[in-house]
C-alpha positions as CSV (number, residue, x, y, z in Angstrom):
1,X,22.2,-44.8,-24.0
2,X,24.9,-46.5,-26.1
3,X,26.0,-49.7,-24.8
4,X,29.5,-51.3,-25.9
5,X,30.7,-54.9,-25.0
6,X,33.9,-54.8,-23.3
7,X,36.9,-56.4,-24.3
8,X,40.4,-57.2,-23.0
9,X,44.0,-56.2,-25.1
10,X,43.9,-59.8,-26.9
11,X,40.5,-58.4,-28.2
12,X,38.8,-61.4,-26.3
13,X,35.5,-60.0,-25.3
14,X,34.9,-59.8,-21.2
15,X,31.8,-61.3,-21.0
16,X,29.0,-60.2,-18.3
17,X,30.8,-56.8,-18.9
18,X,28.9,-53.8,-20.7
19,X,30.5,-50.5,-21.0
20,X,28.5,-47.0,-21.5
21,X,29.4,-44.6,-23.9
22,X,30.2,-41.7,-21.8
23,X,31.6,-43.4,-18.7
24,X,35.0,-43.9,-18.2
25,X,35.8,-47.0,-19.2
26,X,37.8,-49.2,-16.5
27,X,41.5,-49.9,-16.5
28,X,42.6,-53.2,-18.9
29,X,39.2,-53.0,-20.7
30,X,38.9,-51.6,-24.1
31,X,35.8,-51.2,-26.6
32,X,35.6,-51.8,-30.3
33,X,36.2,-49.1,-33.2
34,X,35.5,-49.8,-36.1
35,X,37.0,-47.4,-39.1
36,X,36.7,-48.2,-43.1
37,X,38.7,-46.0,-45.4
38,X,36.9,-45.9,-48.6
39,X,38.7,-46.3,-52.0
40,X,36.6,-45.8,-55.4
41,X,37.3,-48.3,-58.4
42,X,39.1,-44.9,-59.8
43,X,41.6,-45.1,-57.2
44,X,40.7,-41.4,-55.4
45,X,39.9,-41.7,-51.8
46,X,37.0,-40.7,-49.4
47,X,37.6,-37.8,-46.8
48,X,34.2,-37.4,-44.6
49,X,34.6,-33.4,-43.0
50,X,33.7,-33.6,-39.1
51,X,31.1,-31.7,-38.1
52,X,32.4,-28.7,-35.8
53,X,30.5,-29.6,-32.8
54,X,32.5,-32.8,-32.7
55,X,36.0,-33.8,-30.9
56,X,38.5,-32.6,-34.3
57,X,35.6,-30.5,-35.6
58,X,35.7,-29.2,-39.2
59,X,38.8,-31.5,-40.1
60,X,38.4,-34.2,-42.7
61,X,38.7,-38.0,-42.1
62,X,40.3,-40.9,-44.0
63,X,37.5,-43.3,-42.8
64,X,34.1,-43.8,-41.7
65,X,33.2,-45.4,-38.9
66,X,32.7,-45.8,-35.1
67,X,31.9,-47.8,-32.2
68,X,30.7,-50.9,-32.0
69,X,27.1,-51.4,-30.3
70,X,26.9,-54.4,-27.9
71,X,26.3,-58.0,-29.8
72,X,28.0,-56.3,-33.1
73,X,30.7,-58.0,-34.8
74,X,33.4,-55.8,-36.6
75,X,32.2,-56.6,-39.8
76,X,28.7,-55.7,-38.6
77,X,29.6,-52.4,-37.1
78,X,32.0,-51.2,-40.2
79,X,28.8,-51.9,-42.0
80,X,26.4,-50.8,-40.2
81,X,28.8,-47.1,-39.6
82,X,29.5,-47.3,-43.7
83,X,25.9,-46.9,-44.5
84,X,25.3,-44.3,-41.3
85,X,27.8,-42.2,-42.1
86,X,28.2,-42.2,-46.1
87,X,25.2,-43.9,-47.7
88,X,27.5,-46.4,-49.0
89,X,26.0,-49.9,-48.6
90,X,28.6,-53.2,-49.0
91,X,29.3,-55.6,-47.1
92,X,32.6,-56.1,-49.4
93,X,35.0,-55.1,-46.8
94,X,38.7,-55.8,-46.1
95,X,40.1,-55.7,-42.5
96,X,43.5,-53.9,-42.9
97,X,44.3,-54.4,-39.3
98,X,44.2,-53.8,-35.3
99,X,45.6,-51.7,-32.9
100,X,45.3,-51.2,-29.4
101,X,44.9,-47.9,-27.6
102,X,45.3,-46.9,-24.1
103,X,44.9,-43.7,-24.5
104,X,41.3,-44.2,-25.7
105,X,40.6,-47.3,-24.3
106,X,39.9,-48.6,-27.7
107,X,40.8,-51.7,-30.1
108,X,40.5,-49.9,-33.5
109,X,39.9,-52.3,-36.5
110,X,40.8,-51.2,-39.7
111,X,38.4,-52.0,-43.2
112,X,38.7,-51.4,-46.5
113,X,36.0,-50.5,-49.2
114,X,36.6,-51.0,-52.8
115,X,33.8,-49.7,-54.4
116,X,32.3,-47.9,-57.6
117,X,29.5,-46.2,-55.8
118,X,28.2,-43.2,-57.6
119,X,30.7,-40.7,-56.5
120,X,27.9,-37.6,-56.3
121,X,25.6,-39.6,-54.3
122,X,27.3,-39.5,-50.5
123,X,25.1,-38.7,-47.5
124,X,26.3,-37.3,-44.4
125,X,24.7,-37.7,-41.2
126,X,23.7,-35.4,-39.3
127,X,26.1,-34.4,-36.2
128,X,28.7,-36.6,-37.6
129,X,29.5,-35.3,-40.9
130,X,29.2,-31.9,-42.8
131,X,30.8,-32.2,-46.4
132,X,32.9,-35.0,-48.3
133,X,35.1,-35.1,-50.9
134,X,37.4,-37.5,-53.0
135,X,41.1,-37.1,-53.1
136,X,44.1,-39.4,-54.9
137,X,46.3,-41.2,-53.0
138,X,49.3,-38.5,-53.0
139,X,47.1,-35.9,-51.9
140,X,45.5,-37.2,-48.9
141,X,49.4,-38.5,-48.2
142,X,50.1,-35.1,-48.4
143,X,47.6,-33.7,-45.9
144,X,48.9,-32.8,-42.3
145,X,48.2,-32.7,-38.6
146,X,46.0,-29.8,-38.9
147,X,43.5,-31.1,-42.2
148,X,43.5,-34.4,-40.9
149,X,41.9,-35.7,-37.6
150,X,43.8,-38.7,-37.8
151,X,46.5,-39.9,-39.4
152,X,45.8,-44.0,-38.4
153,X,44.8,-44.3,-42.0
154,X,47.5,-43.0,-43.9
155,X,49.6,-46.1,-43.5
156,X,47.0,-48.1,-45.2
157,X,47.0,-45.7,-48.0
158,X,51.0,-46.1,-48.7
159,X,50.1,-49.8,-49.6
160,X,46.7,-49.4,-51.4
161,X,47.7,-50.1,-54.6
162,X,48.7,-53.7,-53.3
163,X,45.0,-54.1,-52.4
């Protein structure tokens, strides 16, 4: 069981309040995402492919991350979900920014990696991720609805070279 501290809009956390992944999660409470778009020292992007079993199965991602377990800070999560989900281990990371989400009843965080990891050694985990692959920054602002699960990222891509 996967337990999430709860937190309000203004991303102050609600406190005797734990929320379970799986349960609906109650009205005016949200729980911490935590993505990290990865950007090599060459300047080509990341894109992790979703495994097919998953919610936008077989499309490809601008980002690593996840949820953030109870107790974890952002940087902590985006982290901890860098390393889970790509192999890649720094704590050099950038937060980009916030946004709310009714819909999902989430508070995404946004990270950046700037990194010269070895570009061949990326590991995908199991029921998360089933290939990977490094694009520039004009195609993955090229890629549309259908190749890319979300387009949250893109923004952050448009001002990269600022970064």
């Amino acid at each position: 069981m996967e337990l999430w501290d709860a937190y309000n809009s203004s991303f102050i956390k609600i406190e005797n309040v734990t929320l379970v992944r799986g349960e609906p999660v109650p009205k005016d409470m949200f729980h911490l995402v935590c993505d990290i778009l990865v950007k090599h020292t060459d300047g080509t992007f990341l894109l992790m492919k979703r495994d097919p079993q998953k919610h936008f199965g077989g499309m490809w991602e601008a980002s690593a991350g996840g949820s953030a377990l109870a107790g974890e800070n952002p940087l902590q999560c985006a982290i901890r979900e860098l390393k889970e989900e790509t192999g890649i281990i720094s704590a050099d990371l950038v937060e980009l920014g916030r946004e709310v989400s009714d819909k999902t009843s989430s508070i995404y965080i946004e990270f950046l990696c700037i990194t010269d990891w070895n570009k061949d050694n990326i590991s995908l985990q199991q029921g998360e991720t089933v290939d990977y692959k490094w694009v520039s920054k004009e195609e993955l602002l090229s890629m549309n609805k259908d190749e890319l699960a979300t387009e949250r990222m893109q923004k952050y891509v448009i001002n990269s070279d600022n970064i």
